[in-house]
N, C-alpha and C positions, 0 to 999 in steps of 0.2 A: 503532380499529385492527382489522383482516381478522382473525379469532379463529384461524383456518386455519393463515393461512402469515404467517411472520415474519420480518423480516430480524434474523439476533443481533450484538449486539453483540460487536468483536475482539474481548474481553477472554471471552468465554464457550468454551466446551469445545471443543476441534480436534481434529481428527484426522490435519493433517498441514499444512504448508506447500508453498506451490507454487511453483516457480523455473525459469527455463530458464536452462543453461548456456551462457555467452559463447564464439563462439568467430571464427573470423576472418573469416565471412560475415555478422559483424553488426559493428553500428557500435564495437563495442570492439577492432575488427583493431588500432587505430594503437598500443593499450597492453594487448593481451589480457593479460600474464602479471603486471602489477599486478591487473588487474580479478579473474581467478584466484583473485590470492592475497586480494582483500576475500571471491569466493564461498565460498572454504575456511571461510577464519574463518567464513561466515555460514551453514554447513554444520553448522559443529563444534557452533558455537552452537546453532542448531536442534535439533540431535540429543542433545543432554544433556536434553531436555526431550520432544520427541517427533520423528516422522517426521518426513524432510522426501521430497517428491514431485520430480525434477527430467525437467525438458524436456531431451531431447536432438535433436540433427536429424538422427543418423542413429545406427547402429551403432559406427562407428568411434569416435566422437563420445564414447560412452557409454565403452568401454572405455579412453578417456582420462580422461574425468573419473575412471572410478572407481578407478583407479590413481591421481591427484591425491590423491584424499580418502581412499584407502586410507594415500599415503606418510605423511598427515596423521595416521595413527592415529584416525579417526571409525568409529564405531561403523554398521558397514555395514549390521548388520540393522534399522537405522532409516532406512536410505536406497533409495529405489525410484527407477525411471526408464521413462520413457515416450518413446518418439524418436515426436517431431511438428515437423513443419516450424514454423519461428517467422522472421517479419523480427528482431526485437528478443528482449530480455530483460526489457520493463516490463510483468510479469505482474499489476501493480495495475489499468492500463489494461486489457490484451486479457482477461482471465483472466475469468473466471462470478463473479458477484456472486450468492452463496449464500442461499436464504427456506428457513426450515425448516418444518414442517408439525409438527403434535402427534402425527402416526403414527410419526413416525421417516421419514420421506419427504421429499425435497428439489424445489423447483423453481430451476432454474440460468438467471438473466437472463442472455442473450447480445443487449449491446446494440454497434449498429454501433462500432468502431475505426477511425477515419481518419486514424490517426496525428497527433492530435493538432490537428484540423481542416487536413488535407491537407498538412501538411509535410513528412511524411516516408511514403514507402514503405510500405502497411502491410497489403496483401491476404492477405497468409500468419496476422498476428498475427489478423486479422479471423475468421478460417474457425478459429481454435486451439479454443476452447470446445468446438465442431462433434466437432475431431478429437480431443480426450481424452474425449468422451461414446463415441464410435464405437470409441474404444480399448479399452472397456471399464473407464476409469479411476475411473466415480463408480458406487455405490452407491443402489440405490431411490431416482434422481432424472431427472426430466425437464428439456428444457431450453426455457426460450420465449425465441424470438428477435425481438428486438425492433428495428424501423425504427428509431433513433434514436439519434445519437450521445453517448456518454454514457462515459466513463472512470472506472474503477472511484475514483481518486485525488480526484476531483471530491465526492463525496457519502461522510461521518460519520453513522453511527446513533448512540445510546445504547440501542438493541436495546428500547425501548421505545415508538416510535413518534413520536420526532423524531427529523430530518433535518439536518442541517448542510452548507451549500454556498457558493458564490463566485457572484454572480452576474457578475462579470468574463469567468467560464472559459462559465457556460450562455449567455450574452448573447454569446460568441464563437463558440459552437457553431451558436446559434440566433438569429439577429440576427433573426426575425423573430416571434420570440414574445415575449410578454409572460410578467411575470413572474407572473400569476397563474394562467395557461393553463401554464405550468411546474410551477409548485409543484403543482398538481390533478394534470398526469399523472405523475410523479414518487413521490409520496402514491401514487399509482393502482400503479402498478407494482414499487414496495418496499414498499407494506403500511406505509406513515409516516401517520399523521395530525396532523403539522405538520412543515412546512419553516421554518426558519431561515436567512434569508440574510446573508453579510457583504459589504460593497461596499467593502471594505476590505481593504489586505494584499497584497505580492508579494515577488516576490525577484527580483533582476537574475540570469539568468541559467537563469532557468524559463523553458520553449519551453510548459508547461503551458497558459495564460493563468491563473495563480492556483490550480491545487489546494488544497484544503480541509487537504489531507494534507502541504502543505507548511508550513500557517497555524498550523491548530486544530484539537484532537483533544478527542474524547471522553474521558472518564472517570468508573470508576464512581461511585455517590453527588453525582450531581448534578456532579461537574466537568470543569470543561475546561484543555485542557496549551494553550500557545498559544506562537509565537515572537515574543521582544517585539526589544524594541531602543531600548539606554538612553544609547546617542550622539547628539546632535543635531545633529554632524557628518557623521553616516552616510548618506548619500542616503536609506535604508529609513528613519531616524527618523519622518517626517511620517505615514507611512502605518502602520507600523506600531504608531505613536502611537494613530491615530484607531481601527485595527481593534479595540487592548484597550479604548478607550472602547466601542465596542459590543458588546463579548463581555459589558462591567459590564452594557449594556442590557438583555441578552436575559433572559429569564424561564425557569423551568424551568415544568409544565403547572400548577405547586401556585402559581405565581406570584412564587417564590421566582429572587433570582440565582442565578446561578452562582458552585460554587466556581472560584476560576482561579488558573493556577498559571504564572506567565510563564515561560518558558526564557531562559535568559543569551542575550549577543549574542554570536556567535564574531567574530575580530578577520576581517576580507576573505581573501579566497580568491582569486588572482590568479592565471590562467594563458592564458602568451603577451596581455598587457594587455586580459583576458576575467575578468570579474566571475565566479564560481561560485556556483549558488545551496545555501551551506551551513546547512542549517535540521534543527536538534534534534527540530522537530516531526514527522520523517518516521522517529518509531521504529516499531517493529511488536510488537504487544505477543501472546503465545505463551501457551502453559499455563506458568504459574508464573514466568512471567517478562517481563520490556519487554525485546527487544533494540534497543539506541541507536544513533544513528551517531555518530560520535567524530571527529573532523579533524586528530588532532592538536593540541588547540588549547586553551590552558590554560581555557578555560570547559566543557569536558569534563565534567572533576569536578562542577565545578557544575548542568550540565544533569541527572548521571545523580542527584545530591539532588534536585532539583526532581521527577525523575520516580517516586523515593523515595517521596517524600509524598502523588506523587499517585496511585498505585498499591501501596497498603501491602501487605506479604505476599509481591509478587514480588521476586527476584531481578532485578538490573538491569544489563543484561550493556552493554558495549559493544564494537560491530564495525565494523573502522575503514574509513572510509567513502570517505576523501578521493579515491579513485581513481575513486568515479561520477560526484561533480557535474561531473568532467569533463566528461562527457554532459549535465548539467544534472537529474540525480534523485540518490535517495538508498537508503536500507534499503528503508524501506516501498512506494517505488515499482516494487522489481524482485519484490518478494515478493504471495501473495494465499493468505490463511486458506482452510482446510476444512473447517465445523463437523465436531463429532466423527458419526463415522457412514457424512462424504460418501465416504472414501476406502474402493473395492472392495478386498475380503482377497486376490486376485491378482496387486496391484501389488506384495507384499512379497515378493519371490525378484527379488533382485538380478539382474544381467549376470554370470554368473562366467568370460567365454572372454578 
């Protein structure tokens, strides 16, 4: 692995989270003041533990939110804001996927956003990286922009030099590459020297094609959190079945399995006779803490033990989610880490007008 530059794994030192607030020029107009009330909660959350960074698209914009999460009683001087144009809110997708250097100096991957291989609208979120570099938002880092479609949601480190992906979602992207001219440029450009693929895994109601971050997640000490499914009623059973058969497969670089640690199945998520893809796997894990998504839904309890064991030490908050998969994502998909460092000391003086 590149001795240089590194990609670190979530669970390692932050400096802030990154979020753009929802407002009625993005796809959450038809239910904004649920959608609101999940960002609050996922505000408050963030801010007992460290900064959080939010997107606004303009002035006016800013001065609402920060009245929202003032009524909330959040602790303001942990909240910054930056107005930049944004189509969406899935700051997992558009947002810089973060390499740190051993000076304390950052390099910011800006890989093309197509919404999702051209579904949806996405010229604004594409140029976003672009326009929080030019904001003066990051700190001692550069940014390389890279030809090639790639979403942040798609690709898991262990901040050691594997890779974890879907070849569903890259084989959607890239129908005309192979997978080993994948995995070389990939490696080449996060600084991995091994990729891990699963060709297994979905959820009805991911527009994604299979994110990684909706499947299987990293974890320190060799483990992996994954969403299982222990129905064999459930249309997900078959696949979800096969996916933890090859999570058993996979080797760590010592040669050794994987710890794994399955997540409960929540019972279906049903809106207007539309499947929702609600998966535990899309927590986001903070300083000192995993924030979860939660549905309402008596396996709750039991995903945030699972994630207990699999991240001993933290704090395991959950933030109720059920108003995203409406949109078909979750926690981790509106959210994107800052190693500690990335965020410039001028973002911290709030809005006060």
């Amino acid at each position: 692995m590149n001795e240089t530059l590194r990609f670190p794994a979530e669970w390692e030192s932050q400096s802030a989270i990154l979020i753009a607030w929802p407002h009625a020029d993005t796809d959450w107009a038809e239910r904004l003041a649920e959608v609101e009330d999940t960002y609050i909660a996922l505000v408050a959350a963030i801010t007992r533990f460290q900064p959080a960074l939010i997107c606004v698209a303009d002035d006016d914009l800013q001065i609402y939110a920060e009245a929202r999460l003032r009524s909330a009683r959040i602790d303001m001087q942990r909240v910054h804001f930056v107005v930049a144009e944004y189509d969406d809110t899935w700051l997992r997708d558009s947002g810089p996927i973060s390499l740190t250097r051993a000076d304390g100096r950052f390099q910011l991957l800006d890989f093309r956003f197509t919404g999702w291989g051209g579904k949806f609208e996405a010229s604004r979120d594409d140029r976003l990286v672009g326009v929080l570099q030019a904001a003066g938002v990051f700190a001692n880092a550069g940014v390389q922009s890279i030809p090639f479609a790639l979403e942040g949601g798609a690709v898991e480190t262990d901040g050691a030099g594997t890779l974890l992906t879907t070849w569903q979602c890259l084989h959607e992207r890239h129908p005309e590459r192979d997978r080993e001219s994948l995995s070389a440029d990939m490696a080449q450009w996060m600084r991995q020297d091994r990729v891990l693929w699963l060709d297994h895994g979905y959820l009805e109601g991911d527009d994604t094609d299979a994110h990684i971050d909706t499947l299987a997640r990293f974890a320190p000490a060799d483990g992996i959190v994954y969403q299982s499914c222990d129905d064999p009623a459930d249309s997900h059973y078959t696949e979800l079945q096969a996916m933890g058969k090859e999570l058993a497969a996979l080797r760590t670089r010592e040669g050794a399995p994987y710890r794994l640690f399955p997540l409960p199945w929540p019972q279906p998520v049903i809106d207007q006779n539309r499947r929702l893809a609600a998966s535990y796997a899309n927590f986001l894990i903070i300083n000192g803490a995993v924030l979860m998504p939660a549905y309402g839904d008596a396996a709750d309890e039991q995903a945030k033990a699972v994630l207990a064991m699999a991240f001993p030490g933290r704090e395991i908050v959950q933030v109720p989610c059920r108003p995203l998969i409406w949109q078909n994502g979750s926690l981790h998909c509106i959210t994107m880490q800052l190693p500690a460092g990335l965020l410039a000391a001028p973002q911290a003086t709030p809005h006060t007008g």
